[in-house]
C-alpha positions as a Python dict, from the first residue, in 0.01 Angstrom:
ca = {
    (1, 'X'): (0, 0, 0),
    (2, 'X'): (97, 339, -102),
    (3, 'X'): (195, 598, 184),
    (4, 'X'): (-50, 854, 225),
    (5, 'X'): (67, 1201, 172),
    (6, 'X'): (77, 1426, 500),
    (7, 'X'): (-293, 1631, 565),
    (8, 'X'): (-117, 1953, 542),
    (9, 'X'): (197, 1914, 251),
    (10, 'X'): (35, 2077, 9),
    (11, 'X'): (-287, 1845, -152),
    (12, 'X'): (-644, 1985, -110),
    (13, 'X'): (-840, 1842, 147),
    (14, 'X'): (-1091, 1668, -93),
    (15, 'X'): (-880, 1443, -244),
    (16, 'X'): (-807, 1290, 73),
    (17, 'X'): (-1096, 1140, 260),
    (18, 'X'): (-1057, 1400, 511),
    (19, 'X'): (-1399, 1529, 488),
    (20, 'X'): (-1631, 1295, 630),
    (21, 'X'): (-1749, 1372, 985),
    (22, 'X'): (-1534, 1702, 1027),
    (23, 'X'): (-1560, 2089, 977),
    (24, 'X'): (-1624, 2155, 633),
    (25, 'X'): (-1624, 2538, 654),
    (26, 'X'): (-1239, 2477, 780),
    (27, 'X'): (-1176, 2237, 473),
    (28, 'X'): (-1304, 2503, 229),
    (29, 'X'): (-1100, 2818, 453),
    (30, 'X'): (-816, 2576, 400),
    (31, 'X'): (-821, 2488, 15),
    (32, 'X'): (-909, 2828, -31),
    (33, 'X'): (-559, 2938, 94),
    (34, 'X'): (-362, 2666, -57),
    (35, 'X'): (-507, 2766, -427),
    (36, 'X'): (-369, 3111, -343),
    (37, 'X'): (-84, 2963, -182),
    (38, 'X'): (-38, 2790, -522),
    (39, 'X'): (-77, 3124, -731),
    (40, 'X'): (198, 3300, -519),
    (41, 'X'): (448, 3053, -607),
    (42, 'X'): (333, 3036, -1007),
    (43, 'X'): (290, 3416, -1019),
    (44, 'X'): (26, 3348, -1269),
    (45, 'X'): (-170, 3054, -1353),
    (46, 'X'): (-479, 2933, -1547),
    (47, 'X'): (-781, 2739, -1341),
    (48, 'X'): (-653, 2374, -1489),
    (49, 'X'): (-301, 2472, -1316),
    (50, 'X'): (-456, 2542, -1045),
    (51, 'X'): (-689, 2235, -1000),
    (52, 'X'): (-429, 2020, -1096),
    (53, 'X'): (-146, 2188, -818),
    (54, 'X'): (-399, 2170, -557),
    (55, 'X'): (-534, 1847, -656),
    (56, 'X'): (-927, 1985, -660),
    (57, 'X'): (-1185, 1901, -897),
    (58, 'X'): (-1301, 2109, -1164),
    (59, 'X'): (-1619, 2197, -940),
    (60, 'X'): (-1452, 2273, -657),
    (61, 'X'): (-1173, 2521, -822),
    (62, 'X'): (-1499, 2665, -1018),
    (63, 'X'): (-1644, 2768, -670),
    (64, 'X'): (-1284, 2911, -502),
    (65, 'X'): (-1192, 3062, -775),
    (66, 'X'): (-1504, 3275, -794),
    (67, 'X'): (-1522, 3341, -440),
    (68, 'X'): (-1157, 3459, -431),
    (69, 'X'): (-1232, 3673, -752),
    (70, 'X'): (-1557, 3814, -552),
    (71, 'X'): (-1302, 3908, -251),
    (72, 'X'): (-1098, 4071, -488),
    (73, 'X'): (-810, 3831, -373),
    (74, 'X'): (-718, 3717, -752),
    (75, 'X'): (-805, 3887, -1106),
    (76, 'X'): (-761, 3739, -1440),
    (77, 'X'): (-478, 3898, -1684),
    (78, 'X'): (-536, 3800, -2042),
    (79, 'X'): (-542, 3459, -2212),
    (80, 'X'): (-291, 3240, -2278),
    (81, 'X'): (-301, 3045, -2623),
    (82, 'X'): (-135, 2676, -2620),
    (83, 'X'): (-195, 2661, -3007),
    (84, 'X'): (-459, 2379, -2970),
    (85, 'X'): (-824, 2376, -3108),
    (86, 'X'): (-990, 2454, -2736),
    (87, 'X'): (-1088, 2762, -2595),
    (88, 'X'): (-754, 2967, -2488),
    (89, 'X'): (-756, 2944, -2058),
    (90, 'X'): (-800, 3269, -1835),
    (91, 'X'): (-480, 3337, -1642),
    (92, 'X'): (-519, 3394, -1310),
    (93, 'X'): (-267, 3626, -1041),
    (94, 'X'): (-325, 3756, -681),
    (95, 'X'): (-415, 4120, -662),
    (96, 'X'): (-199, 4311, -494),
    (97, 'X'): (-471, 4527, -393),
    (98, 'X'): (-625, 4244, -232),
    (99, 'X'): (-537, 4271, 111),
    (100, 'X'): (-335, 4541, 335),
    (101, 'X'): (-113, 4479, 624),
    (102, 'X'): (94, 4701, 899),
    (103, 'X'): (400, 4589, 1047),
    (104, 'X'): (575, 4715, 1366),
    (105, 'X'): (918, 4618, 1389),
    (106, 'X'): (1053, 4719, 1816),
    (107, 'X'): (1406, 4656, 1796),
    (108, 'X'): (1646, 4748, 2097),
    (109, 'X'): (1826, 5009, 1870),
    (110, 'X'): (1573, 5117, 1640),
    (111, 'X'): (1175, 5149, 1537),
    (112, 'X'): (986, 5099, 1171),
    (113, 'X'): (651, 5049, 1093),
    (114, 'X'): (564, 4990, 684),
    (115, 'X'): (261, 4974, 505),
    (116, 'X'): (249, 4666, 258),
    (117, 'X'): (-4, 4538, -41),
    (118, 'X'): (-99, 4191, -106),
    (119, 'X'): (225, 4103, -301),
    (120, 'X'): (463, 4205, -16),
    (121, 'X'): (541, 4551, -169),
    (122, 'X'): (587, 4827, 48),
    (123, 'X'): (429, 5140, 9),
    (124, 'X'): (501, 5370, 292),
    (125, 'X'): (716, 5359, 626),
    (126, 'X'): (827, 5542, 869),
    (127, 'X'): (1151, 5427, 1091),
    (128, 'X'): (1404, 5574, 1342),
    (129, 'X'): (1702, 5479, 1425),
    (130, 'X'): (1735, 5529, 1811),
    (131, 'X'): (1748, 5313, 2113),
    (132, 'X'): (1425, 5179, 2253),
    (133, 'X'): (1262, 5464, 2492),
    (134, 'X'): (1035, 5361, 2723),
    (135, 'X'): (711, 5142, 2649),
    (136, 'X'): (454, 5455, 2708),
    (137, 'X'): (690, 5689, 2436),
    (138, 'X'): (696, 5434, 2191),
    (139, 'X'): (342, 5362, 2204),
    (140, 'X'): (257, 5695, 2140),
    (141, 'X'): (526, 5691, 1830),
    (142, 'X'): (389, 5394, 1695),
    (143, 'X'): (69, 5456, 1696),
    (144, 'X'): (94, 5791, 1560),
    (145, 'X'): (276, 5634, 1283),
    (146, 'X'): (22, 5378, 1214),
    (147, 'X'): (-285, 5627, 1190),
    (148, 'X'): (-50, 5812, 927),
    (149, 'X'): (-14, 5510, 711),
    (150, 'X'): (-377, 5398, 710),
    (151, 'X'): (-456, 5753, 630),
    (152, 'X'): (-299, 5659, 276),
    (153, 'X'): (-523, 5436, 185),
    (154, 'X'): (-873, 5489, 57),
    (155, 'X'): (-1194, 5369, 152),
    (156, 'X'): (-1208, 5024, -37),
    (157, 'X'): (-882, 4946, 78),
    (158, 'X'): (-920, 5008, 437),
    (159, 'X'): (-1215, 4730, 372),
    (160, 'X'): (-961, 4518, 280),
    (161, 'X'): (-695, 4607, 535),
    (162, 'X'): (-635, 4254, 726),
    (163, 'X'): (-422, 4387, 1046),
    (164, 'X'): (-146, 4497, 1222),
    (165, 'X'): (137, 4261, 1279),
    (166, 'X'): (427, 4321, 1588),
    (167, 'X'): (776, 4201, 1601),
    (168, 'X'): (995, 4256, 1875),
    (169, 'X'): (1302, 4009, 2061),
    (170, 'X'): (1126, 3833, 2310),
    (171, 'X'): (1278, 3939, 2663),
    (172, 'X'): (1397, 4270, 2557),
    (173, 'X'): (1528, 4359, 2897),
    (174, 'X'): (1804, 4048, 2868),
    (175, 'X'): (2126, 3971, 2708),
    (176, 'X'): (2198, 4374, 2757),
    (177, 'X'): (2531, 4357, 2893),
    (178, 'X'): (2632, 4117, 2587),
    (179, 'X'): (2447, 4388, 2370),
    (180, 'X'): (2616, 4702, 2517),
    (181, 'X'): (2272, 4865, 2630),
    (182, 'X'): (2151, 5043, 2955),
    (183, 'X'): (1933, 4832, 3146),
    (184, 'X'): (1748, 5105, 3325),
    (185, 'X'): (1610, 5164, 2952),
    (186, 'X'): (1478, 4814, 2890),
    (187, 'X'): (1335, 4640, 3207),
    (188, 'X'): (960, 4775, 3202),
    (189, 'X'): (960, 4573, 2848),
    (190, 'X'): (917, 4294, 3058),
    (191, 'X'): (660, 4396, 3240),
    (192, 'X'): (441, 4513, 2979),
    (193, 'X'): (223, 4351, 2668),
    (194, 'X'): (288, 4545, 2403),
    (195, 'X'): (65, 4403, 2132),
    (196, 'X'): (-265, 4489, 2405),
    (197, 'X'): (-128, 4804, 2456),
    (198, 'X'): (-108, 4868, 2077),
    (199, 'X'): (-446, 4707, 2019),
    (200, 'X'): (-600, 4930, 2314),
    (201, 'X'): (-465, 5219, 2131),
    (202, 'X'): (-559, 5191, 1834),
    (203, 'X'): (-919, 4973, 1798),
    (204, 'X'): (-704, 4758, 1534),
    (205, 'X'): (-598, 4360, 1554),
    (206, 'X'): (-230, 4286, 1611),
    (207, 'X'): (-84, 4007, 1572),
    (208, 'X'): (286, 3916, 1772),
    (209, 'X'): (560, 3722, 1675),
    (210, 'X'): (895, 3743, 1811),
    (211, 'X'): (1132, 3919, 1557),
    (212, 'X'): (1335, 3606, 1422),
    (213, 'X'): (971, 3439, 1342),
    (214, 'X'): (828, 3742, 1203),
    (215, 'X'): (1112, 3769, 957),
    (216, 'X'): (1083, 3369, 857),
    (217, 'X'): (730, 3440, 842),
    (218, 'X'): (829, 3686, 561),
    (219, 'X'): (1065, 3462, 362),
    (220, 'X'): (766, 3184, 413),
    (221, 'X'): (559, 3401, 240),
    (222, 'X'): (703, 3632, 64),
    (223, 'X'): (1043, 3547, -61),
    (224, 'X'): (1232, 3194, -35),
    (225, 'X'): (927, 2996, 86),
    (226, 'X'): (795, 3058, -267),
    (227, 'X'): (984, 2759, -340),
    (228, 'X'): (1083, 2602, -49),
    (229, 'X'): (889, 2428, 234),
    (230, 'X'): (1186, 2383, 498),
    (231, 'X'): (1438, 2614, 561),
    (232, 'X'): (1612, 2741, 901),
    (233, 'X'): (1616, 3132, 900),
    (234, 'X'): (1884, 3299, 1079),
    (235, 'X'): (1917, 3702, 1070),
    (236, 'X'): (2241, 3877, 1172),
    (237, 'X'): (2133, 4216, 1362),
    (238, 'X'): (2206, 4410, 1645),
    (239, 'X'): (2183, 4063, 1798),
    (240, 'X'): (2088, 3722, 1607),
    (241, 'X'): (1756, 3579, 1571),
    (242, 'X'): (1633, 3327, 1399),
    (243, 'X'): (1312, 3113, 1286),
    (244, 'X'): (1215, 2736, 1135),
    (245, 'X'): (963, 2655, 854),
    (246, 'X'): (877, 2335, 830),
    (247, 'X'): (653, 2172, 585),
    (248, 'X'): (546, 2526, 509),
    (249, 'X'): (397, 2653, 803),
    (250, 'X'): (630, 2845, 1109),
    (251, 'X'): (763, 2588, 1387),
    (252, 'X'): (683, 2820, 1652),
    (253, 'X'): (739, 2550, 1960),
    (254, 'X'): (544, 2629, 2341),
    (255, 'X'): (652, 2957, 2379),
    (256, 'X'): (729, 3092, 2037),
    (257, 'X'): (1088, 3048, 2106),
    (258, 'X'): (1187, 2787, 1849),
    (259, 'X'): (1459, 2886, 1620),
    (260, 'X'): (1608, 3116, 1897),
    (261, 'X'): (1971, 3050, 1819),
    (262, 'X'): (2093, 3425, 2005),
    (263, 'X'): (2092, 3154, 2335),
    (264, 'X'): (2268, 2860, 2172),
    (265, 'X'): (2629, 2825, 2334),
    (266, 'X'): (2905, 2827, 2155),
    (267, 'X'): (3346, 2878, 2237),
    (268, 'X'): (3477, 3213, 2399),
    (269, 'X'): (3563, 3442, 2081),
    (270, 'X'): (3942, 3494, 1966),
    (271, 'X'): (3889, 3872, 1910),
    (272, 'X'): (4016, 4080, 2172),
    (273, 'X'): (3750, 4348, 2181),
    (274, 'X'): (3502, 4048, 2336),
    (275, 'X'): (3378, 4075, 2658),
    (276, 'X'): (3477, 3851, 2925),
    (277, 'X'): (3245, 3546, 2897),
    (278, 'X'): (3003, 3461, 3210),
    (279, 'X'): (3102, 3175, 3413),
    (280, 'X'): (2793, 3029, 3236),
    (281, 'X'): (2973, 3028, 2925),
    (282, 'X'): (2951, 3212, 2583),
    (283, 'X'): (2655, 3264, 2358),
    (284, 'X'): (2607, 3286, 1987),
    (285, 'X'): (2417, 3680, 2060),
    (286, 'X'): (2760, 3786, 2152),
    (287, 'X'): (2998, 3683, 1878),
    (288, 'X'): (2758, 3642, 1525),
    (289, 'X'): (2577, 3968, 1584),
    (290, 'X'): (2623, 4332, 1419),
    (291, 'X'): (2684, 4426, 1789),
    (292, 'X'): (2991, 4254, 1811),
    (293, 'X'): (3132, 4348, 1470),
    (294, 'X'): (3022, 4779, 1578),
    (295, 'X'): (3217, 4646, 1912),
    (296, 'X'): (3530, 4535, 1733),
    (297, 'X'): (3539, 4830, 1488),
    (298, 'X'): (3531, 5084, 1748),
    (299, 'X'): (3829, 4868, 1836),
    (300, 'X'): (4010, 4924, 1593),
    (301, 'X'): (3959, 5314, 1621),
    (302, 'X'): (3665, 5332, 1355),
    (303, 'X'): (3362, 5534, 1513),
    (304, 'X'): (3057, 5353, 1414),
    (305, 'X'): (2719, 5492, 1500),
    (306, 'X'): (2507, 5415, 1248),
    (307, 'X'): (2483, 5074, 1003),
    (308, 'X'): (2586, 5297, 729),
    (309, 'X'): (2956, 5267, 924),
    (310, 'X'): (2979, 4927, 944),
    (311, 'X'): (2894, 4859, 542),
    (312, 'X'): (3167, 5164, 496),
    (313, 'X'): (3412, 4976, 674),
    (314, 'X'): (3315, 4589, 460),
    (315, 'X'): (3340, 4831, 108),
    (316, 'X'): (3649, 4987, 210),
    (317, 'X'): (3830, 4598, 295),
    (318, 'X'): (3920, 4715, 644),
    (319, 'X'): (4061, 4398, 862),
    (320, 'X'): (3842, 4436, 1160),
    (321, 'X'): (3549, 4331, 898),
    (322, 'X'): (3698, 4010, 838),
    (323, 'X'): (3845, 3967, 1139),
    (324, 'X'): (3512, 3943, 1292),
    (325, 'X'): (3363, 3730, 977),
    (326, 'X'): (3610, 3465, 1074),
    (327, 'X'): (3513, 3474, 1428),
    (328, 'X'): (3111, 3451, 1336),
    (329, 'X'): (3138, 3185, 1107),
    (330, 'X'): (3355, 3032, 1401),
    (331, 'X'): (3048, 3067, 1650),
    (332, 'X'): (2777, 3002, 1361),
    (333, 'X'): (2918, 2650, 1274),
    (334, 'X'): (2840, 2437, 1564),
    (335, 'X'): (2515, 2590, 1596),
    (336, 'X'): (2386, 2542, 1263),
    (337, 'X'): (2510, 2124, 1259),
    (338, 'X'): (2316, 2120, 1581),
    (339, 'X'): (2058, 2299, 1420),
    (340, 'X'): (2061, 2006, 1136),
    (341, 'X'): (2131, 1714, 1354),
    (342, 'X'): (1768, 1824, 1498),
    (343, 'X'): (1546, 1978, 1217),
    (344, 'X'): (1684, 1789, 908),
    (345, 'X'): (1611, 2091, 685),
    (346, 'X'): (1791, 2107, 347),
    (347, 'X'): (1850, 2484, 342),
    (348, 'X'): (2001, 2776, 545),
    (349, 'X'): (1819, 3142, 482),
    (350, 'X'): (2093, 3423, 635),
    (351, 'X'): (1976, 3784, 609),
    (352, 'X'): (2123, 4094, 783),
    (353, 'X'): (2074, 4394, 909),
    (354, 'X'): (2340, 4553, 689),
    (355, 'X'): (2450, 4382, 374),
    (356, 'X'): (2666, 4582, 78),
    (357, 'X'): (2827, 4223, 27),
    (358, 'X'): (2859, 4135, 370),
    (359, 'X'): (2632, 3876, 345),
    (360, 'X'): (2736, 3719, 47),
    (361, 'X'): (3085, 3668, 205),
    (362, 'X'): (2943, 3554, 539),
    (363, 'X'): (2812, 3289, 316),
    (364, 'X'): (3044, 3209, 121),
    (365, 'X'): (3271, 3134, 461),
    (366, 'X'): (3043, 2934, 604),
    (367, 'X'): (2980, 2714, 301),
    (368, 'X'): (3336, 2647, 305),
    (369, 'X'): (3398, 2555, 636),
    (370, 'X'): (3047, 2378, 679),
    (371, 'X'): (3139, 2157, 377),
    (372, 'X'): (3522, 2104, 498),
    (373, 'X'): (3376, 1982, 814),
    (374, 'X'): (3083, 1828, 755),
    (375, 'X'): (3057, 1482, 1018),
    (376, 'X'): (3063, 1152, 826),
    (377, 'X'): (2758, 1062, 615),
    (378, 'X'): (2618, 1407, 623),
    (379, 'X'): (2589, 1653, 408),
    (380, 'X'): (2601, 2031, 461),
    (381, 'X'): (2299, 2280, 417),
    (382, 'X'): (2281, 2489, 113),
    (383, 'X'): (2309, 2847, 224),
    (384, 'X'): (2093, 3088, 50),
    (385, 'X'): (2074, 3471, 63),
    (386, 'X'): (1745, 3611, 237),
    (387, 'X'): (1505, 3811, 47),
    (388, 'X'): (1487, 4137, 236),
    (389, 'X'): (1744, 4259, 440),
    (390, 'X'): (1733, 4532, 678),
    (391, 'X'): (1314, 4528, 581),
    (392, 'X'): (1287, 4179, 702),
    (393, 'X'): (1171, 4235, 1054),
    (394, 'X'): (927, 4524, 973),
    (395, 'X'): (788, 4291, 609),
    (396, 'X'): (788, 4027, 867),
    (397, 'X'): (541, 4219, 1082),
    (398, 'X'): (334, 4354, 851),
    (399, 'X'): (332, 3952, 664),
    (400, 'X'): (130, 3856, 1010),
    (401, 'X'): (-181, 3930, 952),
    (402, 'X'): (-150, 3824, 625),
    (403, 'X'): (-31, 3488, 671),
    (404, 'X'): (-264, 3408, 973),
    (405, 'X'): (-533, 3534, 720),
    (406, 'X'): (-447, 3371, 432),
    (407, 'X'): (-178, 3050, 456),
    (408, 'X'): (-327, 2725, 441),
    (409, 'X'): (-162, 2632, 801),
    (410, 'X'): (-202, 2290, 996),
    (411, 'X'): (-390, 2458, 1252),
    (412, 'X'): (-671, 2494, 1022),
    (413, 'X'): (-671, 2095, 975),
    (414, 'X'): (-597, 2025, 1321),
    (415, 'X'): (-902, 2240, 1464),
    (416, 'X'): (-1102, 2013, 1226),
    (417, 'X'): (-958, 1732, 1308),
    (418, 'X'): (-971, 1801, 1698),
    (419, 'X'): (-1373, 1893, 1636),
    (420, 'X'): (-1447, 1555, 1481),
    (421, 'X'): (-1238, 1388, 1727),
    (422, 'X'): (-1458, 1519, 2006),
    (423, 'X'): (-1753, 1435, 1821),
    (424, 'X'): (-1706, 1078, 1771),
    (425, 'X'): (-1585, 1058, 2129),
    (426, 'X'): (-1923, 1208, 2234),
    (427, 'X'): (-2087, 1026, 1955),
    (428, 'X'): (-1929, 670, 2122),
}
């Protein structure tokens, strides 16, 4: 007997005896977002390409399309002509007018909220590059901000405006001593809930991820995960965070902390602008992170206030650059075979805060030394170059909304699942 194929990798819900006895408003919600899951990743496609990719009959991809072309999800753009005798087929693409999203992106040296469309493309932001004030003054930012972005968009569109998302590091007021920040700044962050405060504020929903999700989440859905269904994201910023998509939907784990690789430990660092390591030991936040290359060029007498400084210093070949590149790929290596021994992905995303090459070369390190020491019978991930750089947190937030709205996720099948469960248990 054949193997059946997973519920959720990727085959409508029809075509696998799932429906009988379960939630069939869930089923629908759920092939619904897998057709336009499908239509993302083909950029355009005709109604047979999509019944065949999502395994639906011709009924049932009748009835989503024209409910997706009634939400004004999808519209058709011209014909295309195969040169046989039938009818040429309607091709079919998301609208990128479909849907709206606003993302907050709270970082511990900076603050950017962005205004996105449908297809990912941002339209307006509005960003500062300071350290985090106080929970109260950046409320009253941020939500001043956000009123000026919806402001931009007309009446039909605010109809179609699905959210705001929030990204932030989880337990801002920690690691500051590795991070070289004040902690009389940071420790009512951890006494507050930020996303109620927002939502309070501003009679909007907000969704909350943890930065290093957030920015997966955008990759997932907007850039590498286009083509790719598993895939550990890492993102090199003022610290390190990270994410891990698996079978196409975000591993978040219990407390939204999987992927969190800023806590992984690693050696002491070689470079001799490190800080003393705790008796606890080292982590990977304090030797792959744009805070400890800023630390290291200030160092080497370079004044570096801004990210702007630390590209200046990559373009111009200065030592301290590579210095440190040879020190975070030294950290990064253990923790990304860990990573593998445990999630069996195929692929590495790495993304930065600052880029002008640097990221490239981080990879191209890496590669090296992950294939030169790759442990017997195993082969090394293939590294590939994230999709939005410095924008990925704040694309990440504003993806949210969009992906809780509109990604055909397990959760979907599982609530249906856990509902028919509970019915044949009462049923019995």
């Amino acid at each position: 007997m054949a193997a059946s194929k997973p519920l959720w990798g990727g085959t409508a819900l029809e075509s696998v005896g799932f429906g009988r006895g379960s939630n069939s408003a869930q089923l629908r919600r759920y092939n619904e977002r897998l057709v336009l899951q499908r239509l993302r990743r083909a950029g355009e496609a005709s109604k047979a390409d999509l019944a065949r990719a999502a395994d639906l009959t011709n009924t049932a991809i009748g009835a989503i399309i024209q409910k997706l072309e009634d939400q004004s999800l999808i519209v058709s753009v011209g014909k295309r002509h195969d040169g046989g005798r039938g009818q040429p087929a309607t091709l079919l693409r998301l609208n990128p007018q479909g849907a709206y999203g606003i993302g907050v992106r709270l970082d511990r040296r900076s603050i950017e909220t962005i205004l996105i469309d449908f297809a990912g493309h941002a339209i307006a932001r509005r960003a500062y590059d300071i350290v985090l004030p106080r929970p109260q003054e950046a409320l009253a930012l941020v939500v001043r901000d956000i009123r000026e972005l919806l402001a931009l968009l007309d009446r039909p569109a605010r109809e179609r405006f699905a959210g705001v998302g929030l990204a932030l590091p989880y337990n801002l007021g920690a690691w500051l001593g590795r991070l070289d920040l004040p902690p009389e700044t940071f420790a009512p962050w951890d006494e507050v809930d930020f996303a109620r405060l927002l939502q309070e504020a501003t009679g909007l929903p907000v969704s909350c991820e943890n930065d290093g999700n957030a920015a997966a989440i955008a990759e997932l859905f907007y850039g590498v995960g286009r083509r790719l269904d598993d895939f550990l994201y890492l993102f090199v910023g003022p610290a390190i965070g990270g994410g891990v998509v698996t079978g196409g939907d975000l591993l978040r784990g219990s407390h939204g902390n999987a992927g969190d690789v800023a806590v992984m430990p690693v050696g002491p660092s070689r470079l001799a602008s490190a800080p003393r390591p705790p008796a606890s030991g080292e982590l990977l936040i304090t030797r792959a992170s744009l805070t400890a290359l800023d630390r290291h060029l200030a160092a080497a007498g370079l004044a570096v206030g801004a990210p702007a400084d630390a590209e200046a210093a990559f373009l111009a070949g200065h030592p301290a650059v590579t210095e440190w590149l040879e020190d975070a790929v030294d950290a990064l290596m253990p923790s990304i075979w860990a990573a593998m021994a445990l999630l069996d992905v195929p692929v590495v995303v790495l993304d930065a805060d600052i880029d002008a090459g640097l990221v490239d070369a981080l990879i191209a390190r890496l590669g090296a030394q992950l294939a030169a020491e790759a442990p017997e019978a195993r082969r090394p991930p293939r590294l590939v170059h994230g999709s939005f750089g410095r924008d990925a947190g704040a694309i990440g937030a504003a993806s949210l909304p969009m992906f809780y709205s509109f990604s055909p996720r397990a959760s979907i099948l599982m609530r249906a699942s856990d509902e028919r469960g509970m019915r044949e248990t009462l049923a019995g």
